[in-house]
mmCIF file of the C-alpha atoms, coordinates in Angstrom:
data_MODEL
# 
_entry.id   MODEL 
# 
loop_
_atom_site.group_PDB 
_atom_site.id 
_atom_site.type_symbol 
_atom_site.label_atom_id 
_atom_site.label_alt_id 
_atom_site.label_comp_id 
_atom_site.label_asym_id 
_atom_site.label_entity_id 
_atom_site.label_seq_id 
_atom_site.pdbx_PDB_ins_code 
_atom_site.Cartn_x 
_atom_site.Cartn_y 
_atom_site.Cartn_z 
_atom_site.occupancy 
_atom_site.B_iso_or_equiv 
_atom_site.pdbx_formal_charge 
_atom_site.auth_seq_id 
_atom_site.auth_comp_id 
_atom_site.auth_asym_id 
_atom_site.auth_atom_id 
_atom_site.pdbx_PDB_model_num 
ATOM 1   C CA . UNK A 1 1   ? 115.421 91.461  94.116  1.00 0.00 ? 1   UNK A CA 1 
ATOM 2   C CA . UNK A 1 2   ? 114.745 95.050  94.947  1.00 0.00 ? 2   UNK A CA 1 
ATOM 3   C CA . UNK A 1 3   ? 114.891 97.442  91.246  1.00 0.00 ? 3   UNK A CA 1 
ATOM 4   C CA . UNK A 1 4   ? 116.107 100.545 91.450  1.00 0.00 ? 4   UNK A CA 1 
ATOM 5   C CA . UNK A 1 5   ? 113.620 103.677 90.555  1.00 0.00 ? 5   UNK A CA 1 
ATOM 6   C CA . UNK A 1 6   ? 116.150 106.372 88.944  1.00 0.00 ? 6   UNK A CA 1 
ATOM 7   C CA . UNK A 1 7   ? 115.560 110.062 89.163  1.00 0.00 ? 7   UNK A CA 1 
ATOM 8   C CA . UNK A 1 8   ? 117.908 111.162 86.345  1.00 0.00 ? 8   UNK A CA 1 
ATOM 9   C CA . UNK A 1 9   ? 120.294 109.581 84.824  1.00 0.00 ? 9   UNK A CA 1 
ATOM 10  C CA . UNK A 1 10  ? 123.280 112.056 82.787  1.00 0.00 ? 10  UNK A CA 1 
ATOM 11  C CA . UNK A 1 11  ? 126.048 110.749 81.188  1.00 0.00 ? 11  UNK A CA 1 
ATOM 12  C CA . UNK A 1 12  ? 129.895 112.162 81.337  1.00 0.00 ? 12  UNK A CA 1 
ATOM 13  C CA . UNK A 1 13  ? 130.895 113.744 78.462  1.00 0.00 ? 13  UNK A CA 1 
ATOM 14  C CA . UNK A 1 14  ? 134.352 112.609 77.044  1.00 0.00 ? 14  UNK A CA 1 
ATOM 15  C CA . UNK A 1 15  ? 136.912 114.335 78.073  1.00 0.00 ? 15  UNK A CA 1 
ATOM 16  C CA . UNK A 1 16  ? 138.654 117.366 75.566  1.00 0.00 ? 16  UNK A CA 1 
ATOM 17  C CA . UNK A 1 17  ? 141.908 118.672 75.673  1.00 0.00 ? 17  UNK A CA 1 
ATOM 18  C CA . UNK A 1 18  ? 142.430 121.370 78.262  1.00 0.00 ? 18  UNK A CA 1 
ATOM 19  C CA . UNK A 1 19  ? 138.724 121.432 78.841  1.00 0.00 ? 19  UNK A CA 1 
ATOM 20  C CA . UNK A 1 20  ? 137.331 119.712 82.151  1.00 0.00 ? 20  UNK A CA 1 
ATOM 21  C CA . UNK A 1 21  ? 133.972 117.523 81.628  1.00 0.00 ? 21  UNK A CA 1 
ATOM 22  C CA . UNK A 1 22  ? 131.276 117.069 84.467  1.00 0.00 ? 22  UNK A CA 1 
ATOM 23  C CA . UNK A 1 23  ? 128.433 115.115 85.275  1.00 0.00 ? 23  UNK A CA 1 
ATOM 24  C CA . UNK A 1 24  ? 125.595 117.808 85.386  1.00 0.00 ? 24  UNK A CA 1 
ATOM 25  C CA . UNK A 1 25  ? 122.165 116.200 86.724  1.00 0.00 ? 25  UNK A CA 1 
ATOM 26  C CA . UNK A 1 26  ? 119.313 118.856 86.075  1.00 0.00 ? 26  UNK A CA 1 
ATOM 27  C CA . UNK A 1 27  ? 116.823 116.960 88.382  1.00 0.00 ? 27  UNK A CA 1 
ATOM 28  C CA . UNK A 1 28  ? 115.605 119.015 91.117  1.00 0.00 ? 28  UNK A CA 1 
ATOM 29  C CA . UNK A 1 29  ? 115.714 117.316 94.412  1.00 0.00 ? 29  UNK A CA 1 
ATOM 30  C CA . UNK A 1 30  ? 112.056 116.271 95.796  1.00 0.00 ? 30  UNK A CA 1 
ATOM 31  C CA . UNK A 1 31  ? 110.949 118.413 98.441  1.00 0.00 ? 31  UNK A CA 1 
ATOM 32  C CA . UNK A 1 32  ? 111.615 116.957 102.105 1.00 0.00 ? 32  UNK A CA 1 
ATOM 33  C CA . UNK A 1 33  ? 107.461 115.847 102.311 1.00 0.00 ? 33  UNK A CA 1 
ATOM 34  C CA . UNK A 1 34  ? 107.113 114.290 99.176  1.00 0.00 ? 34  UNK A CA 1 
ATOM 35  C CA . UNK A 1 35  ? 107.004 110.468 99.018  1.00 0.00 ? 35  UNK A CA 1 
ATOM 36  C CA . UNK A 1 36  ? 109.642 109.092 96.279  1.00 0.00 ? 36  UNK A CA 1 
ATOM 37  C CA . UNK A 1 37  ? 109.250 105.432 94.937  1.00 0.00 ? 37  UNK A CA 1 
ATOM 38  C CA . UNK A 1 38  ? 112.900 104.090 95.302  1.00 0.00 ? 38  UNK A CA 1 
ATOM 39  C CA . UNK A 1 39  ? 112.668 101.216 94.555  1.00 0.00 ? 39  UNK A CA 1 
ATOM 40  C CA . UNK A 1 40  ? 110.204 97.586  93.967  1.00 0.00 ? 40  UNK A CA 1 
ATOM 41  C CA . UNK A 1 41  ? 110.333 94.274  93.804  1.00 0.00 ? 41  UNK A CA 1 
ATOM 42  C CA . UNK A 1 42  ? 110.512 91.275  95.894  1.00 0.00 ? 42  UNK A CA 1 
ATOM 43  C CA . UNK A 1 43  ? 107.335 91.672  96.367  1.00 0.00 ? 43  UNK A CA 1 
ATOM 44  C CA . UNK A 1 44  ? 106.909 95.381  97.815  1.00 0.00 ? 44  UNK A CA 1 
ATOM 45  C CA . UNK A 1 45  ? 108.811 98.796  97.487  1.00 0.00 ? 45  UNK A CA 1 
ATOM 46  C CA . UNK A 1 46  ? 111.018 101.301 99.410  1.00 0.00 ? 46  UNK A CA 1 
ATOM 47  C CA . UNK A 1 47  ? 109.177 104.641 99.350  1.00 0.00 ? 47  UNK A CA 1 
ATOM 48  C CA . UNK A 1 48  ? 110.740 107.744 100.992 1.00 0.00 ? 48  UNK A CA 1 
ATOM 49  C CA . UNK A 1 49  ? 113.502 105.445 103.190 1.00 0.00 ? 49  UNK A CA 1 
ATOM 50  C CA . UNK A 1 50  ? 110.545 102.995 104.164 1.00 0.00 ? 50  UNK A CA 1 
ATOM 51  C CA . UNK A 1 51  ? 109.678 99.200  103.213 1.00 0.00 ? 51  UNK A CA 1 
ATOM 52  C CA . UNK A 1 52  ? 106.342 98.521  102.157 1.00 0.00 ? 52  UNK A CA 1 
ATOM 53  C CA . UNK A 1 53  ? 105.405 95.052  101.720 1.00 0.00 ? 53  UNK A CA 1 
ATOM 54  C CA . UNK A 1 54  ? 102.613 94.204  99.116  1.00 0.00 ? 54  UNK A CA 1 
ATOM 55  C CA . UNK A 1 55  ? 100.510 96.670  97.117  1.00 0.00 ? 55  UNK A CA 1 
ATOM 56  C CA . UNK A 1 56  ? 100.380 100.074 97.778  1.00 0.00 ? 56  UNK A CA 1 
ATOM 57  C CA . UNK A 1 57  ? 98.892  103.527 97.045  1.00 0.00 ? 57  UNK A CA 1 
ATOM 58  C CA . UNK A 1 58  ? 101.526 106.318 97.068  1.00 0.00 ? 58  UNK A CA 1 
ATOM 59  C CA . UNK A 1 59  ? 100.327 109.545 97.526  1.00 0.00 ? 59  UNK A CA 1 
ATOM 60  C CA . UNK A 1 60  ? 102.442 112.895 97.343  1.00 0.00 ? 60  UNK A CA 1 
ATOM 61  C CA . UNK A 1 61  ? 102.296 113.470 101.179 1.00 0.00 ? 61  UNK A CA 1 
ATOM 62  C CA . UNK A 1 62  ? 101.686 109.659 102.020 1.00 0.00 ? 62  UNK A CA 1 
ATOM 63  C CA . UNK A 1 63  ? 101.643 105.795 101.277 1.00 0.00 ? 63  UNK A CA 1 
ATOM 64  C CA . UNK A 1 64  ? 99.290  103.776 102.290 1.00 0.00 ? 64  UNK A CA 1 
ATOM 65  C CA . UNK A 1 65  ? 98.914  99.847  102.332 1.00 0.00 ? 65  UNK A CA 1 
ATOM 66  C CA . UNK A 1 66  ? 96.747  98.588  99.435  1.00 0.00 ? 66  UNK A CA 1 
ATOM 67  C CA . UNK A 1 67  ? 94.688  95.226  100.087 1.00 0.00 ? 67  UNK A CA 1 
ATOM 68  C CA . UNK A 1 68  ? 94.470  94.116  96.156  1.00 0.00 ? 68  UNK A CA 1 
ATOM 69  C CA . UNK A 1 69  ? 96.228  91.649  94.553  1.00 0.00 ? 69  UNK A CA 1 
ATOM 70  C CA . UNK A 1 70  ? 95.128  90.889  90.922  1.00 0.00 ? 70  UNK A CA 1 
ATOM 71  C CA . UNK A 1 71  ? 94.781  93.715  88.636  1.00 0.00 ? 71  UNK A CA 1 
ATOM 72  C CA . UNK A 1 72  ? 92.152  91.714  86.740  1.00 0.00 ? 72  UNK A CA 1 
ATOM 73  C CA . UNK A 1 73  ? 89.623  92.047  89.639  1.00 0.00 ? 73  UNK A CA 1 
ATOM 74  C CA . UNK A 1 74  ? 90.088  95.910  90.818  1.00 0.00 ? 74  UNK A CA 1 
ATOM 75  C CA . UNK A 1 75  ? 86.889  98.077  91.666  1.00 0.00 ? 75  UNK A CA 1 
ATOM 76  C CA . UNK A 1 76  ? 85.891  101.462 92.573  1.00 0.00 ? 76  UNK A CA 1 
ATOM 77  C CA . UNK A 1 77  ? 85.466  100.787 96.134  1.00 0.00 ? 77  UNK A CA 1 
ATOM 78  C CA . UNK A 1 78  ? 89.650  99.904  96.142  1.00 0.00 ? 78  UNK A CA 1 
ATOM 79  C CA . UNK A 1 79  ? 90.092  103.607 95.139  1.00 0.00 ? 79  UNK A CA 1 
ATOM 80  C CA . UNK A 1 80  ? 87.961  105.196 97.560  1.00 0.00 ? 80  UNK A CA 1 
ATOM 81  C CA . UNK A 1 81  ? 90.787  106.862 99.716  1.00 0.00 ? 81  UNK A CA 1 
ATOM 82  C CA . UNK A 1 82  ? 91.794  108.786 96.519  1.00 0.00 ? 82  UNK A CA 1 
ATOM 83  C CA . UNK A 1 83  ? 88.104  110.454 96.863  1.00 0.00 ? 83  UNK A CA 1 
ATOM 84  C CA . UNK A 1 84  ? 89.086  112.794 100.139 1.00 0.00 ? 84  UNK A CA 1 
ATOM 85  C CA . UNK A 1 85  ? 92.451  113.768 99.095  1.00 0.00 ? 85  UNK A CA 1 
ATOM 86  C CA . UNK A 1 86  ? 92.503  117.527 99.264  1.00 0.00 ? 86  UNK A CA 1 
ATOM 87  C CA . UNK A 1 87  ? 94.383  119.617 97.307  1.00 0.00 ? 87  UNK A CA 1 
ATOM 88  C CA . UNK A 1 88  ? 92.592  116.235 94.426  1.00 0.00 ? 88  UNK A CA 1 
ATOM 89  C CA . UNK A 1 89  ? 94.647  113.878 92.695  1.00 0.00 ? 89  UNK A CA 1 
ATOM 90  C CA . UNK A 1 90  ? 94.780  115.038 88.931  1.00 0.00 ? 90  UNK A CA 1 
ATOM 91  C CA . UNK A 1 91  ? 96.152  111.740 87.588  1.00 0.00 ? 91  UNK A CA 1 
ATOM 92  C CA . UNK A 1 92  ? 96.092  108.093 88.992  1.00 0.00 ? 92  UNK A CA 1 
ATOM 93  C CA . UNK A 1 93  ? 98.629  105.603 87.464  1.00 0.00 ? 93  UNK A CA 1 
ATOM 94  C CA . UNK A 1 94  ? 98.144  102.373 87.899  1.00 0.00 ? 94  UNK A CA 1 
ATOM 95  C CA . UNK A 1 95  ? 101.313 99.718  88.270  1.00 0.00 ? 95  UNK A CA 1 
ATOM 96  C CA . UNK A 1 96  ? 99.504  96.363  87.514  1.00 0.00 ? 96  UNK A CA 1 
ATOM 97  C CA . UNK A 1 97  ? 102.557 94.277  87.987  1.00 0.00 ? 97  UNK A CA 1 
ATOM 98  C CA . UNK A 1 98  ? 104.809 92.721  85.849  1.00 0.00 ? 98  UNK A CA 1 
ATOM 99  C CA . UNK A 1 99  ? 103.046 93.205  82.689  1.00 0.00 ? 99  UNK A CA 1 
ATOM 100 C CA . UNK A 1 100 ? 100.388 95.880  82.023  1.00 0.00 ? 100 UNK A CA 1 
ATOM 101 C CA . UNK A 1 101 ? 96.421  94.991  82.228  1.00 0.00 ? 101 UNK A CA 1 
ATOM 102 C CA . UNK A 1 102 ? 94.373  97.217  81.065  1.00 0.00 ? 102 UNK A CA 1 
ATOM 103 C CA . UNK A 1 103 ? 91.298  97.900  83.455  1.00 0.00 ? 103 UNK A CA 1 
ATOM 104 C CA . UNK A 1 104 ? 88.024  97.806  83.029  1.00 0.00 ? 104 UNK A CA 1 
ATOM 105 C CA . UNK A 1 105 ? 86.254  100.829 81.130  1.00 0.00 ? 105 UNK A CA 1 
ATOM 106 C CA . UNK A 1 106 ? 83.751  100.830 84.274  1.00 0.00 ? 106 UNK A CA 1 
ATOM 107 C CA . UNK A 1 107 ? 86.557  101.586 86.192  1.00 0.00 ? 107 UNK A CA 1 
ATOM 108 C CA . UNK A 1 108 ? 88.399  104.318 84.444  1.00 0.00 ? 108 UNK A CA 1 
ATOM 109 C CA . UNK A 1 109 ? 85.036  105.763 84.129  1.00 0.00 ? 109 UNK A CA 1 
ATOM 110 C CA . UNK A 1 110 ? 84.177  105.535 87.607  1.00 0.00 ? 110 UNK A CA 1 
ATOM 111 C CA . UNK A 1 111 ? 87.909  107.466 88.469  1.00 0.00 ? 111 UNK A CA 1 
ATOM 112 C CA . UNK A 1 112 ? 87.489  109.734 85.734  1.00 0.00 ? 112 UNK A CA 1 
ATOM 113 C CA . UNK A 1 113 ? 83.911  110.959 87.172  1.00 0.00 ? 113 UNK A CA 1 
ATOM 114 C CA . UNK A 1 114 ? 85.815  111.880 90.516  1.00 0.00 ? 114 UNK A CA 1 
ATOM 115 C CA . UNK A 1 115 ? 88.141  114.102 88.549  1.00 0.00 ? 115 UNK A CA 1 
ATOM 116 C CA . UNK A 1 116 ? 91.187  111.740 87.882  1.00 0.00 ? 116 UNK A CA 1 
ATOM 117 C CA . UNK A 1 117 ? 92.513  110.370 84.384  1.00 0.00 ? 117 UNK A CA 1 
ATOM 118 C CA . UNK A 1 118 ? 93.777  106.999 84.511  1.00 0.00 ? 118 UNK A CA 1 
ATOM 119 C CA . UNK A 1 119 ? 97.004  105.679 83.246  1.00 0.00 ? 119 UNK A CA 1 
ATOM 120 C CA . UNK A 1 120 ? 97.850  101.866 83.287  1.00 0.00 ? 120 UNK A CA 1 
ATOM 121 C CA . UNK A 1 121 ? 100.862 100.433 82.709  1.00 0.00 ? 121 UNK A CA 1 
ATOM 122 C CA . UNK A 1 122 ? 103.754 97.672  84.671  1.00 0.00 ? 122 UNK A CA 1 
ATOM 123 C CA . UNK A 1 123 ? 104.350 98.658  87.614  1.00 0.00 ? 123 UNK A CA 1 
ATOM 124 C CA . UNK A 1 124 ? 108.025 99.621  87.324  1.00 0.00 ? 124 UNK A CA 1 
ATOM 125 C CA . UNK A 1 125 ? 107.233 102.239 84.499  1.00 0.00 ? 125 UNK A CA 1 
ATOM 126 C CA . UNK A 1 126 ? 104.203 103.443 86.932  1.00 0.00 ? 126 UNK A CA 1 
ATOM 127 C CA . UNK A 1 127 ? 107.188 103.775 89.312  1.00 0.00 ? 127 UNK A CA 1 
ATOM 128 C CA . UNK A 1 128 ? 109.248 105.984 87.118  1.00 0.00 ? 128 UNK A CA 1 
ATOM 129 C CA . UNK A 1 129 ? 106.610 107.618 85.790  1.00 0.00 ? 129 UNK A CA 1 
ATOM 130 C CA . UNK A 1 130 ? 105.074 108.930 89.371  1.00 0.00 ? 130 UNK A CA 1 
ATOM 131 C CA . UNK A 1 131 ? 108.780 109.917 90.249  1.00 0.00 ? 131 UNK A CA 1 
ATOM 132 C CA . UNK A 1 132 ? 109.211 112.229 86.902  1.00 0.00 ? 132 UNK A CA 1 
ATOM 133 C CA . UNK A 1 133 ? 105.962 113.599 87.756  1.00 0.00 ? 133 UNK A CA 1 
ATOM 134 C CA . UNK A 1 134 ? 105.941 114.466 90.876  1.00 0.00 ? 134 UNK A CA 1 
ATOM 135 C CA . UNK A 1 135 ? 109.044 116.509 90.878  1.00 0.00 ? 135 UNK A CA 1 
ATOM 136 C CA . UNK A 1 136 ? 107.240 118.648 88.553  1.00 0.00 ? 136 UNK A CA 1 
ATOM 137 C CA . UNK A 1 137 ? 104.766 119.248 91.223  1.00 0.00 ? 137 UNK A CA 1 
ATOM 138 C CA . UNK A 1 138 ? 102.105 117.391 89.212  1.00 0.00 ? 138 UNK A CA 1 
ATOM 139 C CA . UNK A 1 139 ? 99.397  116.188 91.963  1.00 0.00 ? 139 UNK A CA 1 
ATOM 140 C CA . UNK A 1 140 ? 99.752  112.207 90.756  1.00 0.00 ? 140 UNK A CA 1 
ATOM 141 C CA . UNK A 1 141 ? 99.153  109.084 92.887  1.00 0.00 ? 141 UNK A CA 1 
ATOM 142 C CA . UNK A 1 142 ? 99.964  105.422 92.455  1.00 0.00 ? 142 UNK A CA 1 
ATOM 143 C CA . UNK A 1 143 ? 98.828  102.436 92.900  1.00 0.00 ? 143 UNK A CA 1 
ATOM 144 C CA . UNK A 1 144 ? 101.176 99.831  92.942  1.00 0.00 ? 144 UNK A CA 1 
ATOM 145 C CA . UNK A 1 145 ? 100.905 95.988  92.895  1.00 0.00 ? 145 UNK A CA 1 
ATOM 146 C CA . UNK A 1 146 ? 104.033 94.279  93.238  1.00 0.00 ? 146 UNK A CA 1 
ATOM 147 C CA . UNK A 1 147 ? 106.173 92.289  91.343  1.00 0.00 ? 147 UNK A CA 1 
ATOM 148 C CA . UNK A 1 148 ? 108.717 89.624  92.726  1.00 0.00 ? 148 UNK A CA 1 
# 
């Protein structure tokens, strides 16, 4: 079952006498290049109007296919395509699946010495969380296991 990633969510305010209420969503729409996680599961995500199957590392001009599968045994070598990525990715976060796993200090350390913080945590926050950020123009990638 596919979740749904949600950009904003605003509620309706009850209507008052005489008055007219409206839904007002203060989200600013994502700019035509940007890649937008909209939603995972069954095993893979829709990013930007496309199906992905398996893991993947979204990017804010790009996804690309991800050949991991088990958060527990991630190295610095699976990152290496977030090395070259020019204007450089600021912050990584990490969607380890269903549940968070916390990665090995070797391998924050390793990303943090090319510039990036690390942030792990399941992969449908990661989702929402690269979505927020990215519409502030925050350069932020992900890299997304799935979750079924």
């Amino acid at each position: 079952m596919m979740r749904p990633v949600v950009l904003a969510a605003a509620r309706p305010k009850a209507p008052t006498e005489g008055r007219i209420s409206a839904m007002v969503d203060i989200t600013p729409p994502p700019r035509p290049e940007r890649q937008v996680v909209q939603s995972y599961g069954g095993g893979g995500f829709r990013i930007s109007g496309e199906r992905y199957t398996g893991a993947v590392l979204v990017l804010p001009e790009r996804t690309l296919a991800w050949p991991v599968s088990d958060p527990a045994r991630l190295a610095l070598d699976d990152f290496e395509a977030l090395r070259t990525i020019e204007p450089g990715i600021e912050l990584l976060l990490l969607g380890t699946g269903k549940t968070m796993c916390q990665p090995e200090p070797g391998l924050v350390a390793g990303i943090r010495a090319w510039g990036m913080v690390t942030d792990a945590m399941d992969t449908g926050a990661a989702c929402r969380t690269y979505n927020v950020l990215l519409l502030e123009d925050r350069r932020v990638a992900a890299a997304l296991l799935p979750v079924d």
